[in-house]
ROGUPA-917740 format. One record per atom (N, C-alpha, C): y negated, z, x. Coordinates in pm, whole numbers, padded with zeros to 5 digits, always signed. Layout:
% residues N
YZX/...
% end
This chain:
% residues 266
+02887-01275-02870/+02740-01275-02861/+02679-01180-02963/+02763-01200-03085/+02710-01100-03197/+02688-00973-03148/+02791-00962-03076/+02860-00803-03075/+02793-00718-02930/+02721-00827-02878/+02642-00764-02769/+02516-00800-02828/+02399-00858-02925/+02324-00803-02970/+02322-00668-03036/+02449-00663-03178/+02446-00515-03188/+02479-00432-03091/+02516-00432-02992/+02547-00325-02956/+02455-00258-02856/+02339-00358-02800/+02197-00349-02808/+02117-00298-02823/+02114-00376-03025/+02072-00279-03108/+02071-00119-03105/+02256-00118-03141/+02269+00055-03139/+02208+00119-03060/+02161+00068-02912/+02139+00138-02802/+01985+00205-02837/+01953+00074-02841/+01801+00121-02908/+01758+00227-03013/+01824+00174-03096/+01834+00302-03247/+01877+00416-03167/+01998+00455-03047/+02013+00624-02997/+01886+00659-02908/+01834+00581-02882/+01746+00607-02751/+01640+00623-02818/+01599+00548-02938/+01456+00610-03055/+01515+00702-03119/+01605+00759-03184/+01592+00861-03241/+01654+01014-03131/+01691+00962-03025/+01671+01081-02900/+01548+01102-02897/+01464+00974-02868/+01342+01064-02803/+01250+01134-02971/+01283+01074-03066/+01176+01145-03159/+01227+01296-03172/+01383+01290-03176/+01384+01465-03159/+01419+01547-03026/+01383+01471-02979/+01294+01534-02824/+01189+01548-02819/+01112+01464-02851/+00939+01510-02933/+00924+01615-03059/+01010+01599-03138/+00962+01695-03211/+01030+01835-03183/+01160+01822-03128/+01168+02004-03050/+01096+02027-02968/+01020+01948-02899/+00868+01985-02788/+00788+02026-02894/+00735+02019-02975/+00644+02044-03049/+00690+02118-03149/+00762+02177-03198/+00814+02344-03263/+00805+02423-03134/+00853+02396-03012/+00865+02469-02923/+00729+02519-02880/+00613+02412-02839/+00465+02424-02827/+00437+02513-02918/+00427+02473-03075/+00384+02556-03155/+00426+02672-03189/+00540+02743-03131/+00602+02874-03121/+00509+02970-03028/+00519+02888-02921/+00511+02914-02765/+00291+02951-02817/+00224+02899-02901/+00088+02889-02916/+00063+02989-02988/+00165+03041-03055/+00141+03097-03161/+00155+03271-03146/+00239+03254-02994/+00275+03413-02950/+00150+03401-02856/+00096+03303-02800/-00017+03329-02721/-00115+03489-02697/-00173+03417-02875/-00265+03533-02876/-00211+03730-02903/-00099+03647-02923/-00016+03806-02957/-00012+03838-02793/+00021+03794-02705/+00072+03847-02580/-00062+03910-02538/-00187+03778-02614/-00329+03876-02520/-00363+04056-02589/-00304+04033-02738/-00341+04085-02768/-00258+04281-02706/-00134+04241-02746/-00065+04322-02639/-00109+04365-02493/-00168+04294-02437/-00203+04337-02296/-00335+04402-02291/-00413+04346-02430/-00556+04434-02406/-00525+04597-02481/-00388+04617-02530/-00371+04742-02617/-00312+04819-02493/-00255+04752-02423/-00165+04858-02281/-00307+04871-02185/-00362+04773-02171/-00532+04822-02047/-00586+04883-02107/-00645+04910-02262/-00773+04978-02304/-00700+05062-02417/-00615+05140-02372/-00534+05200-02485/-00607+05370-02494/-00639+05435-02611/-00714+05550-02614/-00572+05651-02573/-00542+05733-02443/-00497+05815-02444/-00522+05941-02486/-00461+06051-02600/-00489+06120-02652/-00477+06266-02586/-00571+06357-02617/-00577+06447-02498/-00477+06582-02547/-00363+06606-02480/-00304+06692-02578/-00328+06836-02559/-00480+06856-02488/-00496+07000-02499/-00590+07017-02658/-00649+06895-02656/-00784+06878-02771/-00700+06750-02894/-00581+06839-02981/-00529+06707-03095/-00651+06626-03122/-00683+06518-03156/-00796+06488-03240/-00733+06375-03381/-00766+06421-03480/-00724+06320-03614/-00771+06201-03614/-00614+06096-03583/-00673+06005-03570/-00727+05883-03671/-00700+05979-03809/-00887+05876-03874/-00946+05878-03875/-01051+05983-03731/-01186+05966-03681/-01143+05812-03608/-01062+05765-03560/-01100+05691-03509/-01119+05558-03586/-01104+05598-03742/-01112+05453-03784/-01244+05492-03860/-01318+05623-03860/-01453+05616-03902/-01553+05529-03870/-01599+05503-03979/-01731+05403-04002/-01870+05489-03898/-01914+05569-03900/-01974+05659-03819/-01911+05693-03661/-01760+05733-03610/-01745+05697-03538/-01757+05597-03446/-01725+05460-03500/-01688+05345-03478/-01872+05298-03442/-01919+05316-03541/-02102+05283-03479/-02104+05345-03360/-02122+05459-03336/-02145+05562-03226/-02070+05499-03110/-01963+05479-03084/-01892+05417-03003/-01889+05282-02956/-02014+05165-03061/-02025+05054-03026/-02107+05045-02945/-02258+05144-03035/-02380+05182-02921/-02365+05254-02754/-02218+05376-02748/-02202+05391-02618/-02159+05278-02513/-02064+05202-02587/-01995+05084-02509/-02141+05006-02426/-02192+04980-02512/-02304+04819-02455/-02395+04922-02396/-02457+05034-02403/-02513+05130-02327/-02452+05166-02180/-02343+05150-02185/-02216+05177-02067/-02234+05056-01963/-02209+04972-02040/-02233+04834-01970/-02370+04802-01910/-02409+04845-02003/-02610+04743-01953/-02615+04842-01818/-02556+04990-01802/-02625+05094-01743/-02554+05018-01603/-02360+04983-01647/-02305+04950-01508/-02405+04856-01426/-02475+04723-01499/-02500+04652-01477/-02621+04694-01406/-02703+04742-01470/-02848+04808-01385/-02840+04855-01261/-02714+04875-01226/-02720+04984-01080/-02688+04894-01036/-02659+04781-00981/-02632+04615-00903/-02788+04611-00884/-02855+04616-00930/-02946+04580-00895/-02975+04445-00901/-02918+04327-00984/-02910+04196-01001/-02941+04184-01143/-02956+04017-01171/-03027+03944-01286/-02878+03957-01387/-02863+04037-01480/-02749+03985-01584/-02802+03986-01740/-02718+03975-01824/-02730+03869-01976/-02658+03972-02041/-02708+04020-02145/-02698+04107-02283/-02713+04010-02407/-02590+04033-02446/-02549+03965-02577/-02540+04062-02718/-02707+04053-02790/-02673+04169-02922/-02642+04058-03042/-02499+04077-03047/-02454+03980-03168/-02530+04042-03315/-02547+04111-03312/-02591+04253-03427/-02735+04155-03457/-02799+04186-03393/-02968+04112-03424/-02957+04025-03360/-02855+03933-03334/-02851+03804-03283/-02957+03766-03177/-02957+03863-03092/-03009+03823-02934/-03012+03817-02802/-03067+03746-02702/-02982+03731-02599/-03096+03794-02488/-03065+03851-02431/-03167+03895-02299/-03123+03877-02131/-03177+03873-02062/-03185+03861-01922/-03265+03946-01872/-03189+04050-01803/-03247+04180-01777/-03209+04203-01630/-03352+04296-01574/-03296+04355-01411/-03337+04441-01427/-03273+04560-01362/-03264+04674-01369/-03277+04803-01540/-03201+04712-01610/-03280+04787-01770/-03377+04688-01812/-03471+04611-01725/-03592+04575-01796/-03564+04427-01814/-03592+04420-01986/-03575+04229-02015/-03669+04159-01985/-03669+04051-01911/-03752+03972-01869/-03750+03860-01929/-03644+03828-02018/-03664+03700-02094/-03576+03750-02201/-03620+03706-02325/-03572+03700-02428/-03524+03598-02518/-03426+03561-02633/-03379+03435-02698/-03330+03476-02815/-03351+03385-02918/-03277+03445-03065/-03185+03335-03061/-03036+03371-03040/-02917+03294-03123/-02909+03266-03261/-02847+03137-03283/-02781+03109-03431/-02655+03066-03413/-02591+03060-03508/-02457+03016-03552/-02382+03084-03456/-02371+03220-03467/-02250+03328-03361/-02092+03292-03413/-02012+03264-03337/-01882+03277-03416/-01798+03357-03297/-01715+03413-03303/-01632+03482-03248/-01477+03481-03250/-01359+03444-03154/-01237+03482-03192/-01160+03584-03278/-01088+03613-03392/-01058+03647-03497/-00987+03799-03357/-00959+03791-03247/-00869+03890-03192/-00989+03971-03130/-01141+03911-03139/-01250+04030-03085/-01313+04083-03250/-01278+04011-03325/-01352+04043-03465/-01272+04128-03535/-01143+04062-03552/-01085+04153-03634/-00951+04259-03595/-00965+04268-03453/-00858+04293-03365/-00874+04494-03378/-00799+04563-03302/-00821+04735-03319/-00973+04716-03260/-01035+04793-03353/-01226+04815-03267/-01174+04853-03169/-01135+04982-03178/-01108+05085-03055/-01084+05010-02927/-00961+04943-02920/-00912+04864-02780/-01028+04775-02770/-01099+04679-02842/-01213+04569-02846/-01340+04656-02780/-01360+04761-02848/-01488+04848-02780/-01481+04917-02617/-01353+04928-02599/-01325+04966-02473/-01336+04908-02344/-01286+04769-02417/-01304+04675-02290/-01431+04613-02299/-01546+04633-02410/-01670+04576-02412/-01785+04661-02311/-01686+04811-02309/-01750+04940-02232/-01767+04875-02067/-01708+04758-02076/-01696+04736-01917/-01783+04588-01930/-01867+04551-01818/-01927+04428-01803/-01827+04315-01784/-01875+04211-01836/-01769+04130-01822/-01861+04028-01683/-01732+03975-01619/-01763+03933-01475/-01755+03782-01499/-01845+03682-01468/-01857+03536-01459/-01750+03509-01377/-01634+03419-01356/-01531+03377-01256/-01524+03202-01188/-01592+03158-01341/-01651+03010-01352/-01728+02928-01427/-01750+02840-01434/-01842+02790-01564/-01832+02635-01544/-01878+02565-01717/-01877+02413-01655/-01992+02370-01751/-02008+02307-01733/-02165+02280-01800/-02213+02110-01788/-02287+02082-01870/-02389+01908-01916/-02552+01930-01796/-02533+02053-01745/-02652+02031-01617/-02623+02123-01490/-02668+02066-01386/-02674+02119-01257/-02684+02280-01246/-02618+02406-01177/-02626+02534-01166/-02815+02539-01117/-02867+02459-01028/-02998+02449-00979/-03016+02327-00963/-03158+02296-00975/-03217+02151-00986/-03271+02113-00931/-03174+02001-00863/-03236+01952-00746/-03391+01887-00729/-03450+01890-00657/-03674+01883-00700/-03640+01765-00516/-03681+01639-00511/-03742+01542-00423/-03806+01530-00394/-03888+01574-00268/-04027+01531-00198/-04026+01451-00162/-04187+01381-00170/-04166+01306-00062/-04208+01333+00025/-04159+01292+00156/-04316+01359+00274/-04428+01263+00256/-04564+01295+00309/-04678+01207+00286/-04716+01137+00401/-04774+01049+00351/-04798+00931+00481/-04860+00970+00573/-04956+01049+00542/-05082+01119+00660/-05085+01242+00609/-05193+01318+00673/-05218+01474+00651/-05350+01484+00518/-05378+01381+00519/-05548+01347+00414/-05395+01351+00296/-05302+01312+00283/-05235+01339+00147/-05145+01455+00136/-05233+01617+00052/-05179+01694+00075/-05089+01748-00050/-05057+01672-00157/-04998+01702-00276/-04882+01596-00202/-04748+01618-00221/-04623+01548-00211/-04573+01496-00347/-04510+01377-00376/-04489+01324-00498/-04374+01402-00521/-04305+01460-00656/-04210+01531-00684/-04148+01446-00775/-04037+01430-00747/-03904+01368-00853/-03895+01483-00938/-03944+01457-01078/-03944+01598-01165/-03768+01586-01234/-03774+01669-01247/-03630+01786-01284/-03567+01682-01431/-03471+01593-01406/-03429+01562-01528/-03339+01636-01614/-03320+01714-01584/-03238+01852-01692/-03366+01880-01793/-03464+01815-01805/-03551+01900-01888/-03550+01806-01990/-03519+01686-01994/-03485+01587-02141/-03261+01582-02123/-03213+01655-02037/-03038+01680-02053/-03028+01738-02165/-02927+01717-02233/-02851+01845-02325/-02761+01922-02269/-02784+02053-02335/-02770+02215-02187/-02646+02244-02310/-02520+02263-02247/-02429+02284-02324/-02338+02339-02188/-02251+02469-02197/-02158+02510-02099/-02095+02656-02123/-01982+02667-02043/-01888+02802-02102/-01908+02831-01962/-01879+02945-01970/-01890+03038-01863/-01763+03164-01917/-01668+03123-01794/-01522+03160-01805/-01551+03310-01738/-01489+03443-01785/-01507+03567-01740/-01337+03591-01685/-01371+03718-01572/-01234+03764-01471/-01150+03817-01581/-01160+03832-01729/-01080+03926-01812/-01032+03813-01898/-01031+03687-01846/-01026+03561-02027/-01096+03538-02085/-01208+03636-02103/-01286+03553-02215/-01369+03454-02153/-01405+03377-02272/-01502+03259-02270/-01630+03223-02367/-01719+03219-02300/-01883+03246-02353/-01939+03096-02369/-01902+03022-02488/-01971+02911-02510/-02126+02919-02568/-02188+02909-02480/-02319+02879-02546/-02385+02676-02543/-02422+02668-02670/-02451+02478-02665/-02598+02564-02710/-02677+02422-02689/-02814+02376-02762/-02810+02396-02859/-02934+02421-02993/-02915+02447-03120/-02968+02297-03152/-03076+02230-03071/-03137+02168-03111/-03077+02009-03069/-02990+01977-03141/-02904+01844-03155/-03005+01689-03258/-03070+01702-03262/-03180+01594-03336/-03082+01488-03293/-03123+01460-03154/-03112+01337-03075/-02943+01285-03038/-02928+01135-03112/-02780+01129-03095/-02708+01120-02988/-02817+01117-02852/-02774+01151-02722/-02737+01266-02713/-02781+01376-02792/-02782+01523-02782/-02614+01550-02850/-02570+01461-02953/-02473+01490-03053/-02428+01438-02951/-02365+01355-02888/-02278+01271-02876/-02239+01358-02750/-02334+01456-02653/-02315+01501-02530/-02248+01614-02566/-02243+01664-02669/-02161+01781-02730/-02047+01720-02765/-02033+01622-02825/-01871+01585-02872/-01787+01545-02760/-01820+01518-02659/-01765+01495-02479/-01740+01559-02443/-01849+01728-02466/-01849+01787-02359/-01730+01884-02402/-01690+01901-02583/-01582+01940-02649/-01472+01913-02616/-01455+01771-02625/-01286+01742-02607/-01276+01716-02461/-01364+01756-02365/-01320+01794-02173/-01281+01890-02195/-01333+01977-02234/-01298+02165-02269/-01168+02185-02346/-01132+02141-02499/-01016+02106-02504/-00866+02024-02441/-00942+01949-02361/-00828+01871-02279/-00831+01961-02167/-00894+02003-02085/-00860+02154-02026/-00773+02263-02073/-00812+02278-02191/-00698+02394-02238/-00544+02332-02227/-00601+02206-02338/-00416+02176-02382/-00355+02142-02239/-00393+02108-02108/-00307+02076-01972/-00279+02195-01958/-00348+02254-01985/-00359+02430-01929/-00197+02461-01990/-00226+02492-02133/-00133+02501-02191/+00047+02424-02129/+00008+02306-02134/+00103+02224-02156/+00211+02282-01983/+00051+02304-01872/+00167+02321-01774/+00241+02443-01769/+00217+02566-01898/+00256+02691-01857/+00351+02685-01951/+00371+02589-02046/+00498+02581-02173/+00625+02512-02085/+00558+02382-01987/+00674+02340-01905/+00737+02419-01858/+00701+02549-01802/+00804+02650-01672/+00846+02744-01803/+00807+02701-01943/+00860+02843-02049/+00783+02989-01992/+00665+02966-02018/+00561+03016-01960/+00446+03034-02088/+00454+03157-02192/+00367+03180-02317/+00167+03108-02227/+00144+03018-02297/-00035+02976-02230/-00047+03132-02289/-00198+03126-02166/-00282+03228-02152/-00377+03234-02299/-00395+03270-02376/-00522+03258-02452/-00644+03342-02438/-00775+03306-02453/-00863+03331-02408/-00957+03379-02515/-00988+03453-02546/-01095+03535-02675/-01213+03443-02647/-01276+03375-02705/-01456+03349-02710/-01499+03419-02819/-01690+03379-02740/-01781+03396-02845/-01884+03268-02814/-01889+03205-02953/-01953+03116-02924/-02103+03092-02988/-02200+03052-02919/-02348+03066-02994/-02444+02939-02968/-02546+02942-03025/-02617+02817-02981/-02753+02878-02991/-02850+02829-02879/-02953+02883-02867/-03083+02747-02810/-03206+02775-02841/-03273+02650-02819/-03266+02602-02633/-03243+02477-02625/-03230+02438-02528/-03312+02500-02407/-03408+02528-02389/-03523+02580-02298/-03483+02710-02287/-03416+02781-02359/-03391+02943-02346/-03218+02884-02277/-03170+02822-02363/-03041+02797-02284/-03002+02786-02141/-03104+02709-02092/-03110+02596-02000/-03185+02758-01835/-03272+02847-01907/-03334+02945-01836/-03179+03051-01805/-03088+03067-01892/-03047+03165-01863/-02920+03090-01806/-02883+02982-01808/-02783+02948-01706/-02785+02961-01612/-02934+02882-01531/-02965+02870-01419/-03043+03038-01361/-03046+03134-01447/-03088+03292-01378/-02993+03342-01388/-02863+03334-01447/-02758+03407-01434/-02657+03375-01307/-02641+03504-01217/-02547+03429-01078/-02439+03370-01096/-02347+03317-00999/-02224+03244-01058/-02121+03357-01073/-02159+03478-00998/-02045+03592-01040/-02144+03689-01135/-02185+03612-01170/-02339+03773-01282/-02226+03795-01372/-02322+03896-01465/-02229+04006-01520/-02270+03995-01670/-02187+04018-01812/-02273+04058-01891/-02249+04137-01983/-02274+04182-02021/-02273+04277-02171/-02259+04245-02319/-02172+04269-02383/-02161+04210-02532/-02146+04378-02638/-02222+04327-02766/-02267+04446-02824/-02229+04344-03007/-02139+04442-03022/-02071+04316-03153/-02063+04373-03251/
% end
């Protein structure tokens, strides 16, 4: 009897300390596998936006790490872009991280304006080669998806009226206008454009941000988790993230198309 409790026992003790270092080689392995992530993006944006050098015209290449260059080349980039964007002939979103502002523009002309606070940016658009970063900023970046704390459009309820003598219809007014406006908007190249509310007072307001965080994180880490199962480096994704007052927020979600376009100037 003894000897088949221990031996029980033992079973137990191999089968807990199998699985803890089965858990923890999953997790060196994860954290290997997380850690080449951003290296792989970063590699792939140096082979797409790589400056080929012209070998009839050498050019020295510590113009390209000039301070004067490097301006000149930020202003062509977002100039490049706003211009692609103008000839669509559609509503898109200019991001000047520089004077921290946001516009909604058609054809060239801004029709609404917003001042951002608290800009933060991925360390691989900030501190990554300008050159490759400015190249691919030269190009609009394309909306692919988005997820968001309010409706893309808002739904408005009539009622019909009893007779024709009642010619005003009662309207179910728009409850997105007391929501907290918080949402990313995923681009065709990886990146990801978090813009939240600035204006968090209300602990309904806090609390709709700390939800709407760890959905977005639990998105990634499945994300992750199913591309580490096949030994598969996760995708990583560059953001920029900003917060702007709810009412400007809340305008440029719902005017920007679900494939609109936008421009970043950094």
């Amino acid at each position: 009897m003894e000897t088949e409790i221990t031996n029980k026992l033992s079973g137990w003790k191999k089968t807990f300390y199998g699985l803890i270092i089965f858990v923890s080689a999953f997790i060196v392995y994860y954290s290997i596998m997380s850690i080449m992530s951003p290296l792989k993006k970063l590699a792939s944006l140096k082979e797409e936006y790589r400056i080929i050098p012209d070998k009839k015209n050498i050019i020295d290449e510590r113009t390209f790490s000039d301070s004067a260059y490097l301006k000149m080349f930020k202003q062509k980039a977002f100039l490049q872009a706003r211009i692609a964007m103008a000839e669509t002939d559609s509503i898109y979103l200019t991001l000047n991280l520089v004077d921290s502002t946001a516009n909604i523009e058609i054809s060239g002309v801004v029709v609404h304006a917003a001042k951002m606070s608290r800009i933060s940016a991925s360390k691989i658009l900030t501190k990554g080669n300008e050159n490759i970063i400015l190249s691919m900023l030269a190009t609009p970046f394309t909306i692919s998806n988005s997820f968001a704390t309010i409706k893309k459009e808002p739904v408005m309820l009539k009622m019909a009226p009893k007779d024709t003598s009642e010619y005003k219809p009662d309207i179910m007014p728009d409850t997105s206008i007391t929501e907290p406006v918080n949402y990313v908007l995923e681009m065709t190249n990886g990146t990801r454009l978090y813009i939240y509310q600035e204006d968090n007072y209300k602990s309904r307001d806090r609390m709709s941000l700390v939800i709407f965080d760890l959905k977005d994180r639990l998105r990634k880490t499945l994300s992750s988790l199913k591309d580490v199962a096949v030994f598969k480096v996760p995708e990583y994704h560059p953001y920029v993230k900003l917060r702007l007052p709810r009412a400007d927020a809340k305008i440029i979600y719902r005017a920007i198309p679900e494939n609109g376009q936008i421009a970043v100037f950094m």
